[in-house]
MDAnalysis code that builds the backbone (N, CA, C; Angstrom):
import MDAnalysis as mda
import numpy as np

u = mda.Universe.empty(378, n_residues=126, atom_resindex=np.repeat(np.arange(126), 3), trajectory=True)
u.add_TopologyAttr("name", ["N", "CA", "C"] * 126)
u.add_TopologyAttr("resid", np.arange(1, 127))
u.add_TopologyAttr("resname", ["UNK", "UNK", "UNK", "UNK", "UNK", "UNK", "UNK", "UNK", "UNK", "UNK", "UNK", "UNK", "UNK", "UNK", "UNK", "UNK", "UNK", "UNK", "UNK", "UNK", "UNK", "UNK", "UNK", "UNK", "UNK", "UNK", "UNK", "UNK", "UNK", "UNK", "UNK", "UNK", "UNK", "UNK", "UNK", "UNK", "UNK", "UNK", "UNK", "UNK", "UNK", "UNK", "UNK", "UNK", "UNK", "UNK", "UNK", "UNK", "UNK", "UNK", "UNK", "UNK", "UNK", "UNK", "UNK", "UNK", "UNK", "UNK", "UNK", "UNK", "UNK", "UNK", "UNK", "UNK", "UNK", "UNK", "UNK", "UNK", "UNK", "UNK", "UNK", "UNK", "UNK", "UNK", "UNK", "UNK", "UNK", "UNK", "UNK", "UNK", "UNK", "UNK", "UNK", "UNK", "UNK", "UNK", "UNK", "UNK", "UNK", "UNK", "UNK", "UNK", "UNK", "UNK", "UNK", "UNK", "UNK", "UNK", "UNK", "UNK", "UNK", "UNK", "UNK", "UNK", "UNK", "UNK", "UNK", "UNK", "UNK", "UNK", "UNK", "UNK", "UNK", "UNK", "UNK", "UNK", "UNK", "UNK", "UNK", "UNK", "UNK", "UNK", "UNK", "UNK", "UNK", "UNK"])
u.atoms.positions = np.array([
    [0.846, -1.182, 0.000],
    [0.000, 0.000, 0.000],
    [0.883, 1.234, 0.000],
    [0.565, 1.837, -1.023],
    [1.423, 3.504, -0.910],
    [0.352, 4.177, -0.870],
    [0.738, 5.626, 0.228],
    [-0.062, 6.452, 0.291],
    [1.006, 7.754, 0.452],
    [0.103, 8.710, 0.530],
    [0.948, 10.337, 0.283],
    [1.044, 10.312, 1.495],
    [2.395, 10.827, 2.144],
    [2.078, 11.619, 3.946],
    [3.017, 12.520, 4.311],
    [2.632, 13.075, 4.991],
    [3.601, 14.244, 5.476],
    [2.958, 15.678, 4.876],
    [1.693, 15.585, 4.717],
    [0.969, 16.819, 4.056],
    [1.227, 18.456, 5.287],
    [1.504, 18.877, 5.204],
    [1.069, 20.288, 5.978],
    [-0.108, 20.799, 5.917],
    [-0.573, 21.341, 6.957],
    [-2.079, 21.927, 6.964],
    [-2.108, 22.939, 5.900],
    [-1.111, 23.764, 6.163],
    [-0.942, 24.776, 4.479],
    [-1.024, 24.076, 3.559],
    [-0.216, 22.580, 2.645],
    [-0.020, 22.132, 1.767],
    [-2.159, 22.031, 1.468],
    [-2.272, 20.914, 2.629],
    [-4.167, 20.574, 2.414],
    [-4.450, 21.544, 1.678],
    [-4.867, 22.877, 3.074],
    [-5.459, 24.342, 2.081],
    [-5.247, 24.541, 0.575],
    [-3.984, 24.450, 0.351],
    [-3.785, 25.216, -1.187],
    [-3.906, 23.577, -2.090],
    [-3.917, 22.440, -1.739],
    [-4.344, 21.386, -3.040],
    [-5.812, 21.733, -2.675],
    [-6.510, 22.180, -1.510],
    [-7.855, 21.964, -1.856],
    [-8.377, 23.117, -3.033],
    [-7.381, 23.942, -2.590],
    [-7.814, 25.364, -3.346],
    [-7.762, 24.926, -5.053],
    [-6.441, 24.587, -5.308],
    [-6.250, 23.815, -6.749],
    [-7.016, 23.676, -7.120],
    [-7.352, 22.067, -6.252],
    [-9.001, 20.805, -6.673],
    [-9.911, 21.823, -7.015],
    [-10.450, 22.966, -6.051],
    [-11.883, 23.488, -6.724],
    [-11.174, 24.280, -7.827],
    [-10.540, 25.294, -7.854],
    [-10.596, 26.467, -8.480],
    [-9.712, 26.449, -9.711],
    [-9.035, 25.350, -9.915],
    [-7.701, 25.488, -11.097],
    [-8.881, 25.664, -12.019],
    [-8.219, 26.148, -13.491],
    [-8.953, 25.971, -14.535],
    [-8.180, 24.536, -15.681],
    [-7.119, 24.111, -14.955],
    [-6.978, 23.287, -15.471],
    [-7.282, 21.655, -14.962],
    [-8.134, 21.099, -15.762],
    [-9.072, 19.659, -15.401],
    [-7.934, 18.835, -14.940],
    [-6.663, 18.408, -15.875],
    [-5.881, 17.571, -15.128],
    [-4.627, 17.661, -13.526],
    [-4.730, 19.319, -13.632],
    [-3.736, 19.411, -12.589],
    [-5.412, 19.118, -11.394],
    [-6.725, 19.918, -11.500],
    [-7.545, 19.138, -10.501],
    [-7.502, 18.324, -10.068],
    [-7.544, 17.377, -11.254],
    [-7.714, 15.550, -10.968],
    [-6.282, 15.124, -9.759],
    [-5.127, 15.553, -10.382],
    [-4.303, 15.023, -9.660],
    [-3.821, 15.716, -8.535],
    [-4.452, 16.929, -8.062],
    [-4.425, 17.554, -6.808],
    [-5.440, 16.770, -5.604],
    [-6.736, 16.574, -6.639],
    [-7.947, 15.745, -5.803],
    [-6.844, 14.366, -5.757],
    [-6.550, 13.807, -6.438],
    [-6.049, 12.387, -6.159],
    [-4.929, 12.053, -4.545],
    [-3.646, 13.495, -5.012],
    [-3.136, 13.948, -3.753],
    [-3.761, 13.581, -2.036],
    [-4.767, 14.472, -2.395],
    [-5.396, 14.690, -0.813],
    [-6.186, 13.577, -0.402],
    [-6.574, 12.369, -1.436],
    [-7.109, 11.336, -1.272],
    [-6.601, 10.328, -0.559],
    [-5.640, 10.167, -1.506],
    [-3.925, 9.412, -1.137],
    [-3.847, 9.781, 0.348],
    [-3.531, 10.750, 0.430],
    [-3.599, 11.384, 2.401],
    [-4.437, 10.650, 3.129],
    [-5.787, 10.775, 2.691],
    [-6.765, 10.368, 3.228],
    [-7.310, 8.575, 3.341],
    [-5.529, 7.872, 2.891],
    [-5.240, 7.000, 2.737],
    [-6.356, 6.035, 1.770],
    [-6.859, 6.250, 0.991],
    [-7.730, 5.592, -0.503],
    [-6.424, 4.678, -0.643],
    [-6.717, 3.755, -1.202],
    [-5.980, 2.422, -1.960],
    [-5.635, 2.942, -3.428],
    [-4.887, 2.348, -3.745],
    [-4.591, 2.802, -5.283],
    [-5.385, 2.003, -6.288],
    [-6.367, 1.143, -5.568],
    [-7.385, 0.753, -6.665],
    [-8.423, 1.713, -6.433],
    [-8.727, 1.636, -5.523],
    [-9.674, 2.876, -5.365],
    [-9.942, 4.505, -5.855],
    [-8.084, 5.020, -5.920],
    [-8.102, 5.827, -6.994],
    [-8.314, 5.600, -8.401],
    [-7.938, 4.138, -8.808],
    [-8.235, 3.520, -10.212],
    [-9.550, 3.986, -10.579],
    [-10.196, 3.406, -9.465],
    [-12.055, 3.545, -9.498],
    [-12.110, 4.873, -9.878],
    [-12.242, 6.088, -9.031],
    [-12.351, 6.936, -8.722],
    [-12.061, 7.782, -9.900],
    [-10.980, 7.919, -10.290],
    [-10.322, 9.041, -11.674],
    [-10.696, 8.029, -12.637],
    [-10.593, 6.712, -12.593],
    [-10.648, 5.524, -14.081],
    [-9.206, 6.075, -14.734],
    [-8.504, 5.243, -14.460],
    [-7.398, 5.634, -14.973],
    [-6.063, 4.477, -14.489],
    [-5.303, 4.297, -15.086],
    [-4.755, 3.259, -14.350],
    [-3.644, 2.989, -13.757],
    [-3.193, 2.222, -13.115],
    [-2.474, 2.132, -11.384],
    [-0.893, 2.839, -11.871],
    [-0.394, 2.738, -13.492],
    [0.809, 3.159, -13.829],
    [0.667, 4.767, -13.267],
    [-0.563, 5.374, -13.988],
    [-0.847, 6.965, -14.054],
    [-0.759, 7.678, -12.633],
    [-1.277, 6.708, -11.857],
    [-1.785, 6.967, -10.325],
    [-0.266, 6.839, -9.544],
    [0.774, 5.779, -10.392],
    [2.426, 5.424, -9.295],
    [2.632, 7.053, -9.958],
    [2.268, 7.659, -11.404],
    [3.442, 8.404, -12.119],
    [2.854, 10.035, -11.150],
    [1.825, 10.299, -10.950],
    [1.545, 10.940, -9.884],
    [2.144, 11.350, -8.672],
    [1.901, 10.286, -8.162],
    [2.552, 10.141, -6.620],
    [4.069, 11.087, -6.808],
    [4.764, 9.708, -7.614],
    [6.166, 10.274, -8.044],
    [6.148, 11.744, -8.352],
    [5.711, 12.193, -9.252],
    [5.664, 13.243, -9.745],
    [5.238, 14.366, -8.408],
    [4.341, 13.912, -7.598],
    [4.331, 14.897, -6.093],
    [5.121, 14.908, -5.457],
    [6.138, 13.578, -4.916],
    [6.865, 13.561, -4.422],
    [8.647, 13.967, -4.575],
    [8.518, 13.948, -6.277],
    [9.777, 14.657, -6.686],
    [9.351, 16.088, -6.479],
    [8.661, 16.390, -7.107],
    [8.528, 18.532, -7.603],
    [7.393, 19.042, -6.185],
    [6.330, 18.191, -5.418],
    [5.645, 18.655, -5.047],
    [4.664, 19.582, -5.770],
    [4.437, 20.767, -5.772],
    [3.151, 21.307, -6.679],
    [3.400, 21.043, -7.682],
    [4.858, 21.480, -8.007],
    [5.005, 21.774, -9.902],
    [4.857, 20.088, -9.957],
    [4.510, 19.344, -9.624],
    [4.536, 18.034, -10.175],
    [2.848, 17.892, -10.137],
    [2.173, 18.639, -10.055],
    [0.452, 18.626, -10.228],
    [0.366, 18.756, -11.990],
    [1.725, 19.564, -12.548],
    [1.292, 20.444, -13.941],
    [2.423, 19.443, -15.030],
    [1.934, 19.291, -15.808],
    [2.450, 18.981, -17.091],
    [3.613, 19.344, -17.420],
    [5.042, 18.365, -17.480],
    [6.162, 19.403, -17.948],
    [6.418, 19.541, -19.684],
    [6.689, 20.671, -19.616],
    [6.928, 20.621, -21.571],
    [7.459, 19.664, -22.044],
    [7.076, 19.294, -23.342],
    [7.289, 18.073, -23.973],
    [8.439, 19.011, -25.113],
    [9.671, 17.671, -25.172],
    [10.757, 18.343, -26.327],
    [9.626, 18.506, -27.774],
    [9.269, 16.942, -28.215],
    [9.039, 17.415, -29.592],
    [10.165, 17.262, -30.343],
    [9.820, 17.178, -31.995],
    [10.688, 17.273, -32.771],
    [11.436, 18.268, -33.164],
    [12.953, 18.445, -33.052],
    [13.692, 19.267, -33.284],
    [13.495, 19.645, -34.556],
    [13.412, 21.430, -34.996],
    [13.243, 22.238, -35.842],
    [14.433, 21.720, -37.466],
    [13.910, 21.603, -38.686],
    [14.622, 21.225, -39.502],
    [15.630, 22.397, -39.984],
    [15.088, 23.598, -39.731],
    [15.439, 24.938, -40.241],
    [16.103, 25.677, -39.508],
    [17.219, 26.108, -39.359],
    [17.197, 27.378, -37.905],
    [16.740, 28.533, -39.087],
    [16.680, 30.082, -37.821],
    [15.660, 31.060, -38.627],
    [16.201, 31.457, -39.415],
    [17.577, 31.658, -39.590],
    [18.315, 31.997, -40.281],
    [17.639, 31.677, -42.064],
    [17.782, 30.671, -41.770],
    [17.193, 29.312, -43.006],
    [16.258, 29.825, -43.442],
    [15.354, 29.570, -42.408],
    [13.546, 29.474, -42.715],
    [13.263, 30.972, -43.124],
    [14.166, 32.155, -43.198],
    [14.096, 33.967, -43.536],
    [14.182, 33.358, -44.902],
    [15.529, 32.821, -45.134],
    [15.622, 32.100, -46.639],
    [15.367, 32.074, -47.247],
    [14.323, 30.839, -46.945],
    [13.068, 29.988, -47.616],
    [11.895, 30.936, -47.744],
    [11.907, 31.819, -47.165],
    [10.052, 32.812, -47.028],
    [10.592, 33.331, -48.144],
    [12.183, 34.267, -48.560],
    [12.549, 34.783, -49.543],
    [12.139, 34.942, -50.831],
    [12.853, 33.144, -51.165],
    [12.982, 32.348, -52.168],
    [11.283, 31.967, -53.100],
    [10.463, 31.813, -51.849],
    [8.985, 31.398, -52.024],
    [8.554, 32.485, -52.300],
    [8.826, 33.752, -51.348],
    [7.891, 35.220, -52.563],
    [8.827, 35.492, -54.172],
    [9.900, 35.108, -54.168],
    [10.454, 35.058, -55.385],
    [9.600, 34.400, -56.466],
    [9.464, 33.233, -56.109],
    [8.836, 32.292, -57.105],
    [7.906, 31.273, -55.911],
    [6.648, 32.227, -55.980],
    [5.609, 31.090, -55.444],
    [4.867, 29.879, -55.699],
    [4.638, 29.980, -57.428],
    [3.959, 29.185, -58.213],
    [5.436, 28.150, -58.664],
    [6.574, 27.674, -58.022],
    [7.842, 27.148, -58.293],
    [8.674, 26.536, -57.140],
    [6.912, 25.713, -56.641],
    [8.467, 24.976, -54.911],
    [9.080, 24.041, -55.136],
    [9.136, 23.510, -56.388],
    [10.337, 22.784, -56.697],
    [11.404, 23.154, -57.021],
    [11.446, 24.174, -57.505],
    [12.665, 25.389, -57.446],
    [13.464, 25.457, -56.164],
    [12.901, 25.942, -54.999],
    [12.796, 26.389, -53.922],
    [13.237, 24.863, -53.249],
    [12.626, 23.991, -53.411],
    [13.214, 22.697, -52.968],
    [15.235, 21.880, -53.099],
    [14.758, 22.195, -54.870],
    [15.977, 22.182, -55.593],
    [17.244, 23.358, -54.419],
    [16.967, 24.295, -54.255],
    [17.664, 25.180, -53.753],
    [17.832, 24.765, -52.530],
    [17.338, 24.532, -51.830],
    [17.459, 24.263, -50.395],
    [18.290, 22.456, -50.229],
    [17.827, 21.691, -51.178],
    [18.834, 20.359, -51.164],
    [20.325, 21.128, -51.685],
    [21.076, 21.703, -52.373],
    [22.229, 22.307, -53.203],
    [22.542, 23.022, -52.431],
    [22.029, 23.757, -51.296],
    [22.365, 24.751, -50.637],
    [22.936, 23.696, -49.239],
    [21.827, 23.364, -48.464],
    [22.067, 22.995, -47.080],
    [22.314, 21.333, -46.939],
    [21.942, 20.700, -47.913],
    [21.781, 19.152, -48.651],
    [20.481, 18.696, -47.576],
    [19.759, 19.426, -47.665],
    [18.486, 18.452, -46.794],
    [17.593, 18.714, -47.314],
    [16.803, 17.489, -47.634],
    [15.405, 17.163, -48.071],
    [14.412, 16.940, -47.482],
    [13.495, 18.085, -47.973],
    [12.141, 18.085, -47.336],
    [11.246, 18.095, -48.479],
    [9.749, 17.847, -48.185],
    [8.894, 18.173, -48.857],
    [7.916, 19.411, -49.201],
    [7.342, 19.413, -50.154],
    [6.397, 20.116, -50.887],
    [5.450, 21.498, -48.976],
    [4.625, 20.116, -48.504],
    [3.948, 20.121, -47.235],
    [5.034, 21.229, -46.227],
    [6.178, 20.509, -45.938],
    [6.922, 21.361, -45.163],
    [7.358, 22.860, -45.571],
    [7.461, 23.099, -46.518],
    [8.029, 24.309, -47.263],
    [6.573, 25.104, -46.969],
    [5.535, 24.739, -46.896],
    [3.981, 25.567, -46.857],
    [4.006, 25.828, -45.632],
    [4.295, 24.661, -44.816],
    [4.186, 24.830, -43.261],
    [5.190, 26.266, -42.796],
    [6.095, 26.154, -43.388],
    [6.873, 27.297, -43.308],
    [6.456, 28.842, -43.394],
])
């Protein structure tokens, strides 16, 4: 059985405050889950409770017990690293008001120039 402990009467106050008032639904959920945990609930019982499952409910805990609040909130996700630096991508906006109706041009140029290949899609996204 794991449960949360060592809460402070301050800590209670401000997850309760969270639970009602965040505007964000998942830091709620896992502020309410917090004070539950305290309130010693089973970790099936949080299963029940949020529906969600016993991995989400360990990655929680952890996540309170490393950061404490900041572990209620979502940390930024890397994501795929940028193909272009801006340098580049000033470039490419250039090249494309040069000749808009011509992104194979613009393609051609950018493989001869930097040797990387992208597509049609990416050059728009740009």
């Amino acid at each position: 059985m794991r449960f949360i402990k060592d809460l402070t009467p301050d800590t209670i106050k401000l997850l309760n405050r969270i639970y009602k008032q965040s505007s964000h639904y998942q830091v709620k959920q896992r502020a309410h889950c917090i004070l539950l945990s305290y309130e010693e609930k089973t970790i099936s019982e949080l299963m029940e409770i949020f529906q969600i499952s016993r991995r989400t409910i360990y990655n929680w805990m952890n996540d309170w017990e490393e950061y404490r609040l900041l572990g209620l909130y979502d940390r930024s996700v890397r994501g795929r690293k940028p193909i272009f630096n801006e340098l580049q991508e000033l470039q490419i906006k250039e090249w494309v008001k040069q000749s808009p109706k011509n992104l194979k041009k613009v393609l051609s140029q950018i493989e001869e120039l930097w040797k990387i290949t992208v597509s049609k899609d990416t050059l728009k996204r740009i």
